[in-house]
C-alpha positions in Angstrom: 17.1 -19.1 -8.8 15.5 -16.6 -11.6 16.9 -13.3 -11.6 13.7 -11.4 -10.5 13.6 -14.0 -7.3 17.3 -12.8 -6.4 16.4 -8.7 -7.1 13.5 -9.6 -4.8 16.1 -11.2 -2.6 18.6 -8.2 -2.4 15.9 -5.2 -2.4 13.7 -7.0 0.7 17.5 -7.2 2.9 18.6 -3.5 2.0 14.9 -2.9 3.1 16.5 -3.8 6.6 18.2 -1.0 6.5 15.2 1.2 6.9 15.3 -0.1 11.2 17.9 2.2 11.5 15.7 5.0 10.9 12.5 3.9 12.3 11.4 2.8 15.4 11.5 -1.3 15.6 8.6 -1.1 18.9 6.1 0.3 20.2 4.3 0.2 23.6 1.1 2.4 24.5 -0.6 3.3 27.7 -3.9 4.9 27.6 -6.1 5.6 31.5 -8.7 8.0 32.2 -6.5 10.5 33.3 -4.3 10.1 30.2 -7.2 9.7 27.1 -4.7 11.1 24.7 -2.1 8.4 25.5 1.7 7.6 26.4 3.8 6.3 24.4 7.4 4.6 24.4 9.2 3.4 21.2 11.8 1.1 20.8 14.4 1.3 18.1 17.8 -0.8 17.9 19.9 1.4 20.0 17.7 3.7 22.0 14.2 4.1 23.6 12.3 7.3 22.8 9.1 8.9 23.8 7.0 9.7 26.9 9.6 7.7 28.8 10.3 10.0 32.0 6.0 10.3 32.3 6.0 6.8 32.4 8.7 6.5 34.6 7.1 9.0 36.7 3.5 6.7 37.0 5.7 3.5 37.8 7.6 4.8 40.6 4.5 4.5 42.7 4.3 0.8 42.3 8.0 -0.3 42.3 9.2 -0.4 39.0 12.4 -0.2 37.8 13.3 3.2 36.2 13.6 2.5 32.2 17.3 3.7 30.9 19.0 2.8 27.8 21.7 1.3 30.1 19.3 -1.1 31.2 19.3 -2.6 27.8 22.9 -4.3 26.7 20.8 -5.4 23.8 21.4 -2.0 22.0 25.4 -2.4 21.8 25.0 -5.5 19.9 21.6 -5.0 17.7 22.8 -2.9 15.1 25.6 -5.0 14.0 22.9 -8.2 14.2 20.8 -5.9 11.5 24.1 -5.3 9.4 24.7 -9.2 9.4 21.5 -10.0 8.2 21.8 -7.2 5.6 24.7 -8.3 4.3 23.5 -12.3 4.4 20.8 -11.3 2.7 22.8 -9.7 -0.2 25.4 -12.9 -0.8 21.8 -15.3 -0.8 20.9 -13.0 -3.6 24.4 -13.2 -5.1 24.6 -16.9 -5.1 20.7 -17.5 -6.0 20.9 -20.8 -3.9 17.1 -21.9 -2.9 18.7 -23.8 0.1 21.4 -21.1 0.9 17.8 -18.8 1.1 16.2 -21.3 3.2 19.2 -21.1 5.5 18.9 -17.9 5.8 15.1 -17.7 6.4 15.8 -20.3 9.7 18.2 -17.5 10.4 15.8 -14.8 10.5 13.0 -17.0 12.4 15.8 -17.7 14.7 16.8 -14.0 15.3 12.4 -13.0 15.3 11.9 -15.6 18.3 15.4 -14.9 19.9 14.1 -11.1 20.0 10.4 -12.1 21.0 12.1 -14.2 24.2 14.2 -11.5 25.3 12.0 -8.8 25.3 9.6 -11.6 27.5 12.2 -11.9 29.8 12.7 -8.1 30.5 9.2 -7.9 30.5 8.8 -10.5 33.7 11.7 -8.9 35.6 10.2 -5.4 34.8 7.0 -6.3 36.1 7.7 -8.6 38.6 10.9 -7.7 40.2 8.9 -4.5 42.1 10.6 -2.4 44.8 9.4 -3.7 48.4 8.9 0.0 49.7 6.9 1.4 46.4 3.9 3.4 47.7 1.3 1.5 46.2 1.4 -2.2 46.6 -1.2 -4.9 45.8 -0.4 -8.5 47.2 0.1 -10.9 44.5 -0.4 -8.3 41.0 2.7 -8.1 38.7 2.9 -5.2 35.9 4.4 -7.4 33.3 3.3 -6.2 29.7 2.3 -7.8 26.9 4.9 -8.8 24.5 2.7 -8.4 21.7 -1.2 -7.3 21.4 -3.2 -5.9 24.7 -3.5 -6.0 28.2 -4.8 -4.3 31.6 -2.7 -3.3 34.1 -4.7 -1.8 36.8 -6.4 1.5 35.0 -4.1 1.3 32.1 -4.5 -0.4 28.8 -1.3 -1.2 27.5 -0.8 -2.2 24.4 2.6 -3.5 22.7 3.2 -4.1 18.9 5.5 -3.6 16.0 6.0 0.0 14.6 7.2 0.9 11.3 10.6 -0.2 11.2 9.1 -3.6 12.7 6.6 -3.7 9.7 9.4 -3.3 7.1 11.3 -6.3 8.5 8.0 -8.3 8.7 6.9 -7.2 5.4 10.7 -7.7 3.9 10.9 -11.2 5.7 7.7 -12.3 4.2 8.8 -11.3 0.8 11.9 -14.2 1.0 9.0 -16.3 2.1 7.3 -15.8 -0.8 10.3 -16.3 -3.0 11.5 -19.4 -1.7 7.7 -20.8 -1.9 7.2 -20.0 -5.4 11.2 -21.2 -6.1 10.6 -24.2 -4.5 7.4 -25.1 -6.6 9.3 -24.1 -9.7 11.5 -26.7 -8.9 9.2 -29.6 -7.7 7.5 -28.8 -11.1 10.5 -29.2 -13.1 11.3 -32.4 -11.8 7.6 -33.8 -12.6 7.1 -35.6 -15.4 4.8 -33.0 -16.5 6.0 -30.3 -18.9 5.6 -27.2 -17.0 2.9 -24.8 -19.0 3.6 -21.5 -18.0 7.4 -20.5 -17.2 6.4 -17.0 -16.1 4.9 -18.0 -12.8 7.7 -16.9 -11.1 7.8 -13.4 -12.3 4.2 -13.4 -12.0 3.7 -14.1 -8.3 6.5 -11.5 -7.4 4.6 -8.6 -9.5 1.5 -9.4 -7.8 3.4 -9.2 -4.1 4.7 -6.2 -5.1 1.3 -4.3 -5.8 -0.3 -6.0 -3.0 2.4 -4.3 -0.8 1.5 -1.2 -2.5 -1.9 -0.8 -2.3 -2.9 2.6 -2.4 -5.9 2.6 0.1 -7.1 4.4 2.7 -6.8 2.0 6.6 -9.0 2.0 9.4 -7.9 4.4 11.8 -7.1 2.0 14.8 -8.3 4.9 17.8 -7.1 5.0 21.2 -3.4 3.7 19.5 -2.8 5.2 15.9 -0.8 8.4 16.2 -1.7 12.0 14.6 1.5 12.4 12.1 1.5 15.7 12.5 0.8 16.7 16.2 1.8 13.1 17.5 -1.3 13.0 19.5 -3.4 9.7 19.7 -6.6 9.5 17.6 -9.4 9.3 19.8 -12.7 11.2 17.9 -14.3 8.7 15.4 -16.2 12.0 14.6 -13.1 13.5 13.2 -9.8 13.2 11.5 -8.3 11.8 8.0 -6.0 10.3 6.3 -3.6 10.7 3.5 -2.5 8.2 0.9 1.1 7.8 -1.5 0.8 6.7 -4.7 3.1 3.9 -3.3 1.2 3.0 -0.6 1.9 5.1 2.4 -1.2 6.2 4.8 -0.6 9.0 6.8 -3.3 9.4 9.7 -4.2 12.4 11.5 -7.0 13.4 14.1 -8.1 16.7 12.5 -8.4 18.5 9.3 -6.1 21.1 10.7 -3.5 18.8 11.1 -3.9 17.2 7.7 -4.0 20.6 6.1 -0.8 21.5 8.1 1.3 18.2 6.7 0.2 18.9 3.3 1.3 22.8 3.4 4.3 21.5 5.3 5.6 19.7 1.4 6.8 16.3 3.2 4.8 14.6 0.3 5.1 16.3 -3.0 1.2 16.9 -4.8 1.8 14.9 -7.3 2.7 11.9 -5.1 -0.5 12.0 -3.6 -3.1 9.8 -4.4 -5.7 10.3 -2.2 -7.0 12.5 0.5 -9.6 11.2 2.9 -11.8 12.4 5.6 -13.7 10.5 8.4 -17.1 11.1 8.3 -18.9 12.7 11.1 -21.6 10.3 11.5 -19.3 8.0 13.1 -19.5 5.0 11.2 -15.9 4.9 10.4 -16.5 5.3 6.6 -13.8 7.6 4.6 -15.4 10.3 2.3 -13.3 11.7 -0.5 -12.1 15.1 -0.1 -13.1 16.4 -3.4 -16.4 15.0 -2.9 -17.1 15.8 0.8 -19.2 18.5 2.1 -17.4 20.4 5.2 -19.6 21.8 8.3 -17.5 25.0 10.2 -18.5 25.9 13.2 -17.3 26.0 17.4 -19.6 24.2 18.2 -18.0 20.7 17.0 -15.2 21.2 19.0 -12.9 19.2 16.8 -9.6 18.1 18.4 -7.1 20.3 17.0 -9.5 23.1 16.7 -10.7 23.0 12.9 -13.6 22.3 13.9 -14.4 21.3 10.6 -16.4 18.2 9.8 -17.1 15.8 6.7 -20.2 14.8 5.3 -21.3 12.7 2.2 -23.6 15.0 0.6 -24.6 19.0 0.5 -28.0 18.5 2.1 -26.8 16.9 5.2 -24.4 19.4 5.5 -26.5 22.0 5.3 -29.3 20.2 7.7 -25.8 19.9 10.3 -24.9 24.0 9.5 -28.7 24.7 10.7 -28.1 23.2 13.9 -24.7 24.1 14.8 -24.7 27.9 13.2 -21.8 26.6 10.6 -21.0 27.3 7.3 -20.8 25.2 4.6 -17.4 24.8 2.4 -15.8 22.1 0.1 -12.5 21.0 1.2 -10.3 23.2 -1.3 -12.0 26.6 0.6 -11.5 24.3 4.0 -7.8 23.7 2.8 -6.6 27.8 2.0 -9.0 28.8 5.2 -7.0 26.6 7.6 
C-alpha cells in the first residue's frame, strides 16, 4: 500500500487510544419530573454518572442495582483496545491490503460482539425484575434500547455512542476508506487501461481528512446534548451556543454564561477558536455569529443558567425585544466582560 494509506493506517489505531480517556457509551433518561436529564456513561472499565439516582428510580420496579462488578466485561476490555491498537500498527507496518482487510473483519467482529453483549445485559436487566419490587405491571419489561430511543413508562431513554465511541467509529471508517480506495488502485492497475491520475490515493485521504475537520457549528440535539460547562442537558431552543476548534471540535452549552465561563476558563486557547455561535432567540434553531449578534439583557428572559442574555440577528429587533422586556442592548464583547 502507498505510504499516506499506511500513516492513515497507524494514526486512525493510535486514535484508539483516545477510549481510554473518554467515555465509549452513553444512556439518557429524561421524565417530567427529571426535564434536565439523567445520565450514565459507559467507558471500558467503569460506569460514571447519575448512576445511584438511577438506581434509586429502578428499585421501585425490580431492577437490578447497576455495579461495576456486575460487568466482567471491564477486566478484559482494555487489553481488547490495546490489541487492536497494536494490530492496527503492524497492518500499517506491513502495508498489506488483505492483512488490512483482516483486520477490518476483526474490528466488525469486535463492533457486533460488543453490540450483542450489551443486548444481552440489557434483556436480563430489564427482564429479570425482582418479584417483590413495589411497582409491578404484568407483562412490561424495562429493557433499553441498545442503540437510538425508546419509552419506558414516563421515561425516554435514549442509548448511543459518546465520544470515545465516535473516535473508534470515525477511526474505523477511516481503514474503510483506505482499503476502498487501495483496492481500486489495484483493480485499476491490473486493467488494461493505463491509469490517468496516480494521485487518487493521496487525494481521497486529504479530502477524508478535512471532511473530519469541518469547522462548523452542529444542531444542538435538546433534551440529550450536554452543557460542557455545567453538564446540564440543553433543553431552551431560546437559548444557548456553541463553540467551534479550528480542528473541528463543537463545544455546546445551554447559556451564554456558561459559554462565557469555558472561554475565561482557557481550556481552548483564542487563537484556536474559530468560531463562536449563539442560538437565536426566535427559536428557529438558526446560529447567529457572535460578533454579529445583537444581545437583549434583562430578568425577564429567564435564561437557564441565569445570563439572561439573548441573541438576535439585527439591532432593531433587539431593540423592539429590549422595549418589551425592560433590557438593554449590548454586542457580545460587552456581554462577554459583563458576565
Amino acid at each position: 500500500m502507498s505510504t499516506p494509506a499506511r500513516i492513515v493506517i497507524a494514526l486512525s489505531s493510535l486514535a484508539f487510544i483516545a477510549t481510554y480517556f473518554l467515555p465509549f457509551w452513553s444512556i439518557y433518561l429524561v421524565a417530567p419530573q427529571y426535564p434536565e436529564g439523567l445520565s450514565m456513561q459507559i467507558w471500558l472499565y467503569q460506569i460514571t454518572g447519575q448512576v445511584e439516582i438511577i438506581n434509586g428510580l429502578n428499585h421501585y420496579i425490580g431492577m437490578k442495582h447497576i455495579s461495576e462488578d456486575m460487568f466482567p466485561e471491564f477486566d478484559i476490555l482494555v487489553y481488547i483496545m490495546g490489541f487492536f491498537i497494536i494490530c492496527g500498527l503492524v497492518v500499517a507496518l506491513i502495508g498489506n491490503r488483505k492483512i488490512l482487510f483482516g483486520y477490518l473483519m476483526l474490528l466488525v467482529a469486535g463492533g457486533v460482539a460488543a453490540l450483542v453483549d450489551f443486548y444481552m445485559w440489557g434483556y436480563d436487566y430489564g427482564h429479570n425484575l425482582d418479584p417483590k419490587a413495589a411497582i409491578q405491571v404484568p407483562g412490561l419489561s424495562y429493557q433499553p434500547p441498545v442503540i437510538g430511543h425508546k419509552q419506558l413508562l414516563n421515561f425516554d431513554a435514549y442509548s448511543y455512542p459518546d465520544s470515545g465511541g465516535w473516535v473508534t467509529i470515525v477511526a474505523a471508517a477511516l481503514l474503510f476508506a483506505v482499503w476502498f480506495v487501495e483496492w481500486r488502485k489495484a483493480r485499476k492497475a491490473a486493467s488494461p487501461k493505463p491509469i490517468a491520475r496516480k494521485s487518487v490515493v493521496i487525494a481521497s485521504v486529504v479530502l477524508l481528512t478535512l471532511a473530519s475537520c469541518s469547522a462548523e457549528p452542529q444542531a444542538i440535539a435538546f433534551g440529550k446534548d450536554l452543557c460542557d460547562e455545567c453538564k446540564m442537558t440543553i433543553m431552551d431552543p431560546k437559548f444557548g451556543g456553541e463553540l467551534v476548534t479550528k480542528k473541528g471540535k463543537v463545544f455546546k452549552f445551554d447559556d451564554a454564561h456558561c459559554l462565557a465561563n469555558f472561554m475565561k476558563s482557557g481550556k481552548v486557547a483564542d487563537g484556536d477558536i474559530a468560531q463562536t455561535v449563539f442560538l437565536n432567540h426566535h427559536g428557529d434553531n438558526t446560529f447567529l455569529n457572535a460578533a454579529e449578534a445583537q444581545f437583549v439583557v434583562s430578568p425577564q428572559l429567564k435564561s437557564p443558567m441565569n445570563s439572561n442574555a439573548a441573541a438576535f440577528a439585527d439591532k432593531g429587533t433587539a431593540d423592539q425585544k429590549a422595549t418589551q422586556v425592560s433590557g438593554t442592548v449590548m454586542n457580545w464583547n460587552t456581554l462577554l466582560n459583563k458576565l
